[in-house]
C-alpha positions in Angstrom: 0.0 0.0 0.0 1.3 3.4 -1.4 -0.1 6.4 -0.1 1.3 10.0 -1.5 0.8 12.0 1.6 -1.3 12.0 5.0 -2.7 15.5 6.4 -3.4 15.8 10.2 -6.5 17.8 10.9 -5.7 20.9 13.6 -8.6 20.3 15.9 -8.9 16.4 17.1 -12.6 16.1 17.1 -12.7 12.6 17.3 -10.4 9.3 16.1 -10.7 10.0 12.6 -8.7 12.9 12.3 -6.0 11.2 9.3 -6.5 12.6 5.7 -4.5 10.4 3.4 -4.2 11.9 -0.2 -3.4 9.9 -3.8 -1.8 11.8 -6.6 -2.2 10.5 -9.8 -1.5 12.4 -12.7 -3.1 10.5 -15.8 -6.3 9.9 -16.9 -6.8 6.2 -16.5 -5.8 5.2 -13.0 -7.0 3.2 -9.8 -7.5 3.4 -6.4 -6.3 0.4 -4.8 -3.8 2.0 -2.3 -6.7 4.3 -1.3 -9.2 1.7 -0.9 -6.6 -0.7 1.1 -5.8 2.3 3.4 -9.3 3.0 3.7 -10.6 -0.6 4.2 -7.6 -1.4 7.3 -7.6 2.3 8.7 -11.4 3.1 8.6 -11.3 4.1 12.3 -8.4 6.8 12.0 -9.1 8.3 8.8 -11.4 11.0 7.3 -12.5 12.6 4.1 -10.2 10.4 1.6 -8.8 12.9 -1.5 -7.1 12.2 -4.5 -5.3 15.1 -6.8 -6.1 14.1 -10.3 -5.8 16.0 -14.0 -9.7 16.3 -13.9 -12.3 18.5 -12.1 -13.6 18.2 -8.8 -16.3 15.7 -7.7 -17.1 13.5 -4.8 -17.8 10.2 -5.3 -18.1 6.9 -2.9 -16.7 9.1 0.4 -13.9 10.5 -1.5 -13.0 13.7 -3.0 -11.4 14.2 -6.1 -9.1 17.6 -6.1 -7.8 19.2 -9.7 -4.3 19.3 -8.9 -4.2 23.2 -8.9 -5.9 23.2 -5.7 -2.9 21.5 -3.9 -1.9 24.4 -2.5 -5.6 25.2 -0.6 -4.7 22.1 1.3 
Protein backbone atom coordinates (compact mmCIF):
# COMPACT_ATOMS: atom_id res chain seq x y z
CA UNK A 1 0.00 0.00 0.00
CA UNK A 2 1.35 3.40 -1.38
CA UNK A 3 -0.08 6.41 -0.05
CA UNK A 4 1.26 9.97 -1.46
CA UNK A 5 0.80 12.01 1.59
CA UNK A 6 -1.30 11.95 5.00
CA UNK A 7 -2.72 15.48 6.38
CA UNK A 8 -3.36 15.82 10.18
CA UNK A 9 -6.50 17.79 10.90
CA UNK A 10 -5.70 20.93 13.64
CA UNK A 11 -8.57 20.27 15.87
CA UNK A 12 -8.87 16.43 17.12
CA UNK A 13 -12.62 16.14 17.13
CA UNK A 14 -12.74 12.62 17.33
CA UNK A 15 -10.43 9.28 16.15
CA UNK A 16 -10.68 10.01 12.58
CA UNK A 17 -8.69 12.89 12.31
CA UNK A 18 -6.02 11.21 9.34
CA UNK A 19 -6.48 12.63 5.73
CA UNK A 20 -4.52 10.42 3.45
CA UNK A 21 -4.18 11.93 -0.24
CA UNK A 22 -3.38 9.93 -3.83
CA UNK A 23 -1.82 11.80 -6.57
CA UNK A 24 -2.16 10.53 -9.76
CA UNK A 25 -1.54 12.36 -12.71
CA UNK A 26 -3.14 10.46 -15.79
CA UNK A 27 -6.32 9.86 -16.89
CA UNK A 28 -6.83 6.22 -16.51
CA UNK A 29 -5.81 5.22 -12.96
CA UNK A 30 -7.04 3.15 -9.85
CA UNK A 31 -7.46 3.40 -6.35
CA UNK A 32 -6.31 0.40 -4.82
CA UNK A 33 -3.80 1.99 -2.30
CA UNK A 34 -6.75 4.26 -1.32
CA UNK A 35 -9.25 1.70 -0.89
CA UNK A 36 -6.63 -0.74 1.12
CA UNK A 37 -5.77 2.31 3.41
CA UNK A 38 -9.26 2.99 3.70
CA UNK A 39 -10.62 -0.61 4.18
CA UNK A 40 -7.64 -1.39 7.31
CA UNK A 41 -7.60 2.34 8.67
CA UNK A 42 -11.35 3.07 8.55
CA UNK A 43 -11.27 4.05 12.33
CA UNK A 44 -8.41 6.80 12.00
CA UNK A 45 -9.07 8.25 8.84
CA UNK A 46 -11.43 10.98 7.29
CA UNK A 47 -12.48 12.59 4.08
CA UNK A 48 -10.19 10.41 1.62
CA UNK A 49 -8.80 12.91 -1.47
CA UNK A 50 -7.08 12.22 -4.53
CA UNK A 51 -5.34 15.15 -6.76
CA UNK A 52 -6.07 14.12 -10.26
CA UNK A 53 -5.76 16.02 -13.95
CA UNK A 54 -9.70 16.30 -13.91
CA UNK A 55 -12.28 18.54 -12.07
CA UNK A 56 -13.57 18.24 -8.80
CA UNK A 57 -16.28 15.68 -7.74
CA UNK A 58 -17.15 13.55 -4.77
CA UNK A 59 -17.79 10.23 -5.32
CA UNK A 60 -18.07 6.86 -2.90
CA UNK A 61 -16.66 9.09 0.37
CA UNK A 62 -13.90 10.50 -1.53
CA UNK A 63 -13.00 13.69 -3.00
CA UNK A 64 -11.38 14.25 -6.06
CA UNK A 65 -9.12 17.58 -6.08
CA UNK A 66 -7.79 19.15 -9.66
CA UNK A 67 -4.28 19.28 -8.87
CA UNK A 68 -4.25 23.23 -8.89
CA UNK A 69 -5.90 23.21 -5.68
CA UNK A 70 -2.87 21.51 -3.91
CA UNK A 71 -1.95 24.35 -2.53
CA UNK A 72 -5.63 25.17 -0.58
CA UNK A 73 -4.74 22.08 1.30
Amino acid sequence: MEIDFLLLKSKVTSRHNIIPIEVKSGKNYTLSSLNKCMTTYAESITSPMVLHAADYKQEAGITYLPLYMTPLL
